[in-house]
N, C-alpha and C positions, 0 to 999 in steps of 0.2 A: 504493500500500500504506500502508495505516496503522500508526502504533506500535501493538506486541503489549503491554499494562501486563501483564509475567508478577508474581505475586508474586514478591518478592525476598525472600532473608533465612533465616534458623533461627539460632533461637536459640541451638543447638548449635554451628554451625560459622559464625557471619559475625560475632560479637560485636555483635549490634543488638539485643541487649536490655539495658532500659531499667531501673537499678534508682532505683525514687523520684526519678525525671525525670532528672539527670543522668549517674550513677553506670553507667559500663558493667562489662559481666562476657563471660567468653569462657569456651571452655570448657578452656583450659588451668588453670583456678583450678576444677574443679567435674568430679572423675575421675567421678561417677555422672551425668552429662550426655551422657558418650560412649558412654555404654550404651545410648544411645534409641537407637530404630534410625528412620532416618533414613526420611520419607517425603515424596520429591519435594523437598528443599529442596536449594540449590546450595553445594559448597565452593568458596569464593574459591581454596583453592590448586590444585584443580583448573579449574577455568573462566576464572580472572581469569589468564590467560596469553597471549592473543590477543586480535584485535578481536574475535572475533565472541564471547568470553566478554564483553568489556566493552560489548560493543552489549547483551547480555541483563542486565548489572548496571546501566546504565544507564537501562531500562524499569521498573528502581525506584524510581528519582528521579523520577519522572511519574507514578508511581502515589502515591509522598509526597505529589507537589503536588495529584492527585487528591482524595486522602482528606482534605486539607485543608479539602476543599471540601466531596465530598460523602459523606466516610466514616463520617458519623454520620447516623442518620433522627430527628431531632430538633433543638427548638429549640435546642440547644445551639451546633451547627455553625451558626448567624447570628450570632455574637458580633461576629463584623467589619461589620455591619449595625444590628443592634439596638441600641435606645438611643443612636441620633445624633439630628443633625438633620433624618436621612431615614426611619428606621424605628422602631413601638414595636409592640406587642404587637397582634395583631387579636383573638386567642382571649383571653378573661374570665378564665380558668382558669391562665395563666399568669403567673409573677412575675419574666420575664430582664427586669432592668433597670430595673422598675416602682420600684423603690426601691433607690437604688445602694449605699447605708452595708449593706444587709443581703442584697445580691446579690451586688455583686462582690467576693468576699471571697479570700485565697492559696488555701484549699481548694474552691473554683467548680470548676464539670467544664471548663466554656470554659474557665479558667486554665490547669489542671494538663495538658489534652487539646491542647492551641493547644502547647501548650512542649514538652511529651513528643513529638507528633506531629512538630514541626521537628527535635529534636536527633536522636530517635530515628531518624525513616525518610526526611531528608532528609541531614542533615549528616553520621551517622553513614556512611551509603552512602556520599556521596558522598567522605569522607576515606577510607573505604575502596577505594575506585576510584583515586582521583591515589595512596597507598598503591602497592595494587599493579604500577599502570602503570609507577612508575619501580623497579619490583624486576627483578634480572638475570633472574628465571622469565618473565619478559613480553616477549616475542617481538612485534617489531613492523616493518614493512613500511618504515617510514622515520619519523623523528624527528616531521615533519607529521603521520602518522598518530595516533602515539600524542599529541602535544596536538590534537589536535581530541578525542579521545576524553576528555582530560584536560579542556578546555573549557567541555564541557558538564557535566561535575563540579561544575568551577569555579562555573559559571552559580549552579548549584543551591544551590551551599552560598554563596555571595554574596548570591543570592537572599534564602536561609533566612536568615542574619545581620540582612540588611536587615529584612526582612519584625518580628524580634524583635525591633529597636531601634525601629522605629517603636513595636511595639506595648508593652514593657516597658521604656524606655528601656536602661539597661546592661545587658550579661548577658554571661553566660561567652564568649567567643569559642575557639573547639572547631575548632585548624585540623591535628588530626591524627589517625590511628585508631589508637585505643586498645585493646589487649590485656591489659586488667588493670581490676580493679576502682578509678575514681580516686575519691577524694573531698575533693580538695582544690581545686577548681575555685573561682574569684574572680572577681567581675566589673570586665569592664573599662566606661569611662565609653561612655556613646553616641555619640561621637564616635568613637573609638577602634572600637567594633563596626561604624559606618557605613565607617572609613575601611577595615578590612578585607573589608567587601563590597568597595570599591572595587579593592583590587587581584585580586582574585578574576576582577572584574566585568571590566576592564582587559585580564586573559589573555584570558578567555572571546571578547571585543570582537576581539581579535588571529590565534584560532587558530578560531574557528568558521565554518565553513560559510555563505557569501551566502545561500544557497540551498538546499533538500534537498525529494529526493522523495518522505518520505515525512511526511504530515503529522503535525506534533505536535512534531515535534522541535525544539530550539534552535537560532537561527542567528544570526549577527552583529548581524543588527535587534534581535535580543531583547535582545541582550549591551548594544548602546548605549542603548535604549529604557528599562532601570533603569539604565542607569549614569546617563542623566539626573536620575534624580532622589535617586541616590542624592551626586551633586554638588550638586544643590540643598541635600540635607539637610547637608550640606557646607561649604554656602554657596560655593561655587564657581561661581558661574555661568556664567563665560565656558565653562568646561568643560562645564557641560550646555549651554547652548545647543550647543555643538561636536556633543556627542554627539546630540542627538535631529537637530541637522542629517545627520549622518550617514546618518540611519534617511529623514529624510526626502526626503534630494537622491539617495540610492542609485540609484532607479530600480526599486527591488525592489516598493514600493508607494508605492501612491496612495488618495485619499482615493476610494468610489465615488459618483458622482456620478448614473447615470444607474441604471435597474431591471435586476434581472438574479436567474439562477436559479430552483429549485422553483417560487416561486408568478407567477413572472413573467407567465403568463395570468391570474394573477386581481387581485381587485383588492388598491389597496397603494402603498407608494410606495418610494424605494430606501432610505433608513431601515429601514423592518420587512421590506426584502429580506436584510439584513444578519442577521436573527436568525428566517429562519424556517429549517425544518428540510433539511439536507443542505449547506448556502449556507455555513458557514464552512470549509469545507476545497476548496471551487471553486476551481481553478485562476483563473479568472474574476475571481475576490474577491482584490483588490491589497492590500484592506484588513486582511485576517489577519497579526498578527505572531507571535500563540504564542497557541491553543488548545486547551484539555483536550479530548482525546480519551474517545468513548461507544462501546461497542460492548455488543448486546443480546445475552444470555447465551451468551459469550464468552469461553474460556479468559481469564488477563488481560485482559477486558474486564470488562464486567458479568455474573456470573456468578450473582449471588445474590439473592434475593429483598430488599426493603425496600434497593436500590440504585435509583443512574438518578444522571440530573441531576435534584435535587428543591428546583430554584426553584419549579415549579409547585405541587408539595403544601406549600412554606414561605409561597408569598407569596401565591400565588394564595387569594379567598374561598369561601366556604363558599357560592356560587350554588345550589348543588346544595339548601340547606335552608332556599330562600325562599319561603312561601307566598304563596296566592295571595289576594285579597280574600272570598273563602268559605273563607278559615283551611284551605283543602287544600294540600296540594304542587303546588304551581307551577313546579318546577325540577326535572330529574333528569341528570343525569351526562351529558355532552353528551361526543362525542371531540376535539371543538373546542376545548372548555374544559378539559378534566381532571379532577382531582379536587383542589382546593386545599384545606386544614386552616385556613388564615388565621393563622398564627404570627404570620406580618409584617405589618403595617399601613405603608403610607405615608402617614408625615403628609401634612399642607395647607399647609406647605411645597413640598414634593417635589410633588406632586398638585393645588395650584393657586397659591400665592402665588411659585414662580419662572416662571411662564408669563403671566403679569399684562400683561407691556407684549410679549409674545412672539408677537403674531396672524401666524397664517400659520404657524409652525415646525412643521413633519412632525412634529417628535419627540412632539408633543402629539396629534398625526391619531388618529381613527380605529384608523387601523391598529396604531399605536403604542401607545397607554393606552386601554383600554376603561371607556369612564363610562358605556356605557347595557346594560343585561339584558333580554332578552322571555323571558315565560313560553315556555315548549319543554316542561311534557306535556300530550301529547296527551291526558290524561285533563283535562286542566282544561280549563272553556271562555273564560279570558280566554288560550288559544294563541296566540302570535302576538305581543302587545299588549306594550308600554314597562311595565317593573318601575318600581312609583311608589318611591323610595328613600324619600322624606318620608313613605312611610304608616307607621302604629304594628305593623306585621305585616313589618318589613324592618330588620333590624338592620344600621345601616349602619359599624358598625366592626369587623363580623366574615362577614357574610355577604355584603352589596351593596359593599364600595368600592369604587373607581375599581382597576383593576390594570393592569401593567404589561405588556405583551403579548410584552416577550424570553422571556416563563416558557412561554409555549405551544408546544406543538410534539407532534409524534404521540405515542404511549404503544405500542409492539408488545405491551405485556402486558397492553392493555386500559383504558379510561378511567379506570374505578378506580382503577387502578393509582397515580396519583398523582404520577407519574415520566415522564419523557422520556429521551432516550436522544442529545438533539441537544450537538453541541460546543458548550465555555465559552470565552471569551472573556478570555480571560488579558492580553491586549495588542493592540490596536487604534490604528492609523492615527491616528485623531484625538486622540487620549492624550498621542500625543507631540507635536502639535501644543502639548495644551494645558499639559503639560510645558514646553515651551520659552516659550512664555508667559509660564509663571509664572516661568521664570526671567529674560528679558526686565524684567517685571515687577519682581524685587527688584532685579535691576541700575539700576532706573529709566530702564529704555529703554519709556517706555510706548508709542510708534507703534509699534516692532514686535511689544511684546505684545499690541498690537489688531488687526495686521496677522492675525496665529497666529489668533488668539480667532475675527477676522471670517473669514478660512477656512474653518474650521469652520461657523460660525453661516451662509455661503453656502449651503453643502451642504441646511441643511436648513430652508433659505428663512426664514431667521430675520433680521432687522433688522440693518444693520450697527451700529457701537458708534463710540464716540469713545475719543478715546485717553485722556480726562479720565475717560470711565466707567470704563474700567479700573485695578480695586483687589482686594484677596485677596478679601472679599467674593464681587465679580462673579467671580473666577476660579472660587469655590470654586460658585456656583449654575451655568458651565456647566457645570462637571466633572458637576453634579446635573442637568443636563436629559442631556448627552451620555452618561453612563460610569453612568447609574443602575442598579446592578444588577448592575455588573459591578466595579466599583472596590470592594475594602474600604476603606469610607467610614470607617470608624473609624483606621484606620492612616493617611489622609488626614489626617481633622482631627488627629491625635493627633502626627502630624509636622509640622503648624504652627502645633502650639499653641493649636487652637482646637476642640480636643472639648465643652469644659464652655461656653464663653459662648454658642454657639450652639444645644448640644441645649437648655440654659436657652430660648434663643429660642422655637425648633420644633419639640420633644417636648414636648406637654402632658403625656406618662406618667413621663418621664423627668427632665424638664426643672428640675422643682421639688426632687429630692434630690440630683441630680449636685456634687458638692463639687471643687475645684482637684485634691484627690486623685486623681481619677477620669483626670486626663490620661492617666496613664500605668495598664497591665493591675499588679497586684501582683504580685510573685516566687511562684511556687508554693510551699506550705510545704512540702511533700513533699520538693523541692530544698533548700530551707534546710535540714530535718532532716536531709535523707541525707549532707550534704556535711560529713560531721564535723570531717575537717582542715585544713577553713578556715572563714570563716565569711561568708557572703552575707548582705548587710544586705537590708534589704525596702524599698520603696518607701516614703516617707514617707506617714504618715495609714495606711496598712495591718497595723499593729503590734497583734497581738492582746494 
């Protein structure tokens, strides 16, 4: 059985609305609020009194992390992507990132959407859960019960912490649920916001489940697989190495090695066995630690029109609008391919300058990154025949680039459609490897961070490494052949320090306006305003 994402929440009764990003309201402060008459939404003080009400407040802390990802049908929801040193803009017509002084500004939708979406439909739920759990109305089976239910709470609102101090350095740390309008919220330093993931992280690690049958859920690998790196951000190393060994020596997974699942009959290699469709929630697959759950129009699932997993219509190109050498349509909507808009581009970084000394690595196969297109309509008659990329009738930085093949996967609503429906990849097996790596690594233990590193690099027939090769650098290019696509690469570089020198490097779109500023996302002005009685300073270089 899969998690059911029911929506969580009303405004009326759960206190999860969001005034000007921080500022919560309930509806004890707002007597014409209790007059709506309720339709389908849950009251905590009826439901949040058992497990099985906290199992259903729960499935809105996955639908938070959901909509993180894919709650928005727009370039906006790539902010964790866009303008690194892996992605710039495919599409002409768009300006994320193209120029950083006049894009990333405190009023940006990525800014103010990224901040509201965490406090609002992750941290807020989940303070409201640990809330009720330890209230006397909360009937529980034994003390273990209620923290495991408490745990995954934890996880989430650990999680959400983390996730904001990478990406804004300091910010409020929000570790209780609030019934009143506050507006005096202050921010603590990033340290101070990481070390309170940490304990968050710590329970979670303690009271969660090895194991669970129902996928999607939280479990103890998840809990120590960030706490890795939320001790690196730490600087704790001994402690993360601990933790990602934990996840590793468990026995719960392993890295896959050999082909397996859906496409197992055709051709492929175990690499892009990993990421075609139905294969991340296989029993089979050792390698799933925590993935978003899809479900095709689906009470809490997908339910709506312009949802999916929409890597395919973000990164995927524009094939569909290639002509052919008689200047006709050469290309038409294939179910193989989808339907991609081209938002995202991958640089030549990403797509050929970290595969340079890399001969043999899967991750580059065929199967993995697709570099070559043949005409596919039948009304053309070069059918069949290799898309020249270098002819003057192929736009190769929005219609023909090289793409990524994690984006592909069936569409139930039709090619068009633009959308897949396959699970995301939240936490993989070889992550933590290269997590502890890098911890390895700053400890200055570089044989075992090459030991980690060449693990991995085994797997997908890639060249072993010396222990001399290994430097943040090379960590951060395998993170970019292994975790392309699935790591927000910006919260990456942005936690060590190296957003700006490197998009400088490898975003020729980007690369040339990004300023020291840019390390860190701005404070949302919306929160500065609304927090009247106190006062949040802004990111330095962000001061209108």
């Amino acid at each position: 059985m899969k998690i059911n994402y029911k929506k969580y929440g009303n405004k009326a009764l759960t206190a999860l609305m969001l005034t000007a990003g921080l500022a919560l309201t309930t509806v004890s402060c707002n007597k014409n609020v209790l007059t709506e008459k309720p339709t389908g939404f849950l009251n905590p003080d009826v439901t949040l009194v058992n497990k099985a009400g906290f199992e259903s407040a729960i499935t809105g802390l996955h639908a938070g992390a959901r909509d993180l990802y894919f709650g928005q049908d727009g370039s906006k929801q790539w902010w964790a992507f866009l303008g690194t040193d892996e992605f710039m803009t495919g599409d002409p017509t768009l300006a994320d990132f193209n120029n950083y002084p006049t894009w990333l500004t405190p009023v940006q939708t990525s800014v103010t959407a990224t901040w509201n979406l965490l406090y609002s439909e992750v941290i807020t739920r989940a303070n409201e859960i640990i809330d009720y759990a330890n209230r006397p109305t909360a009937t529980w089976a034994s003390d273990a019960e209620k923290n495991a239910e408490v745990a995954e709470a934890r996880f989430f609102r650990g999680w959400a912490h983390n996730y904001l101090a990478e990406m804004y350095g300091g910010v409020p740390i929000v570790d209780q649920f609030y019934t009143y309008n506050k507006i005096d919220f202050v921010r603590a330093s990033r340290d101070q916001v990481y070390d309170f993931a940490r304990q968050d992280l710590e329970f979670a690690a303690q009271w969660l489940p090895a194991t669970t049958t129902m996928p999607g859920r939280i479990t103890k690998g998840a809990a120590n697989h960030l706490l890795a790196e939320v001790y690196i951000n730490l600087k704790q190393y001994d402690k993360a190495i601990a933790a990602a060994t934990a996840v590793i020596g468990s026995g719960q997974y392993q890295l896959m090695t050999a082909r397996f699942g859906s496409t197992l009959s055709q051709p492929g290699d175990v690499f892009s066995d990993l990421f075609r469709d139905n294969n991340q929630n296989l029993a089979a697959n050792k390698e799933t630690i925590w993935a978003i759950q899809m479900e095709y129009l689906t009470p809490g699932g997908i339910a709506l029109a312009n949802q999916g997993n929409t890597t395919l219509r973000a990164f995927g190109n524009r094939y569909w609008n290639i002509q052919d050498p008689d200047k006709k349509a050469g290309m038409v909507v294939a179910d193989s391919l989808g339907r991609g808009v081209g938002w995202c581009r991958p640089t030549n970084y990403l797509m050929y300058n970290i595969w340079a000394n890399d001969a043999g690595d899967i991750r580059n196969s065929q199967y993995n990154i697709r570099r070559e297109f043949y005409y596919n309509n039948p009304a053309s008659r070069f059918l069949g025949q290799k898309v020249d990329r270098k002819s003057a009738l192929v736009d190769t930085t929005w219609d023909a680039y090289p793409t990524i093949r994690k984006i592909e996967g069936l569409s139930l609503a039709g090619a068009s459609y633009g959308r897949t429906f396959k699970e995301f990849y939240m936490m993989r097996l070889a992550e933590t490897y290269l997590l502890r790596a890098e911890a390895y690594f700053r400890k200055g233990d570089l044989p075992n961070a090459m030991a980690d590193i060449n693990t991995v690099r085994n797997r997908s027939k890639a060249p072993n490494i010396t222990a001399a090769q290994v430097t943040e650098d090379f960590i951060l290019d395998e993170r970019a052949r292994e975790l392309m696509l699935e790591e927000p690469r910006r919260l990456t570089l942005s936690r060590m320090g190296r957003l700006v020198d490197r998009t400088k490097v490898y975003n020729p779109k980007s690369g040339p306006s990004i300023v020291s500023t840019n390390e860190l996302y701005p404070i949302p002005q919306t929160t500065i305003d609304a927090n009247t009685a106190a006062k949040i300073d802004q990111n330095p270089g962000y001061n209108q």
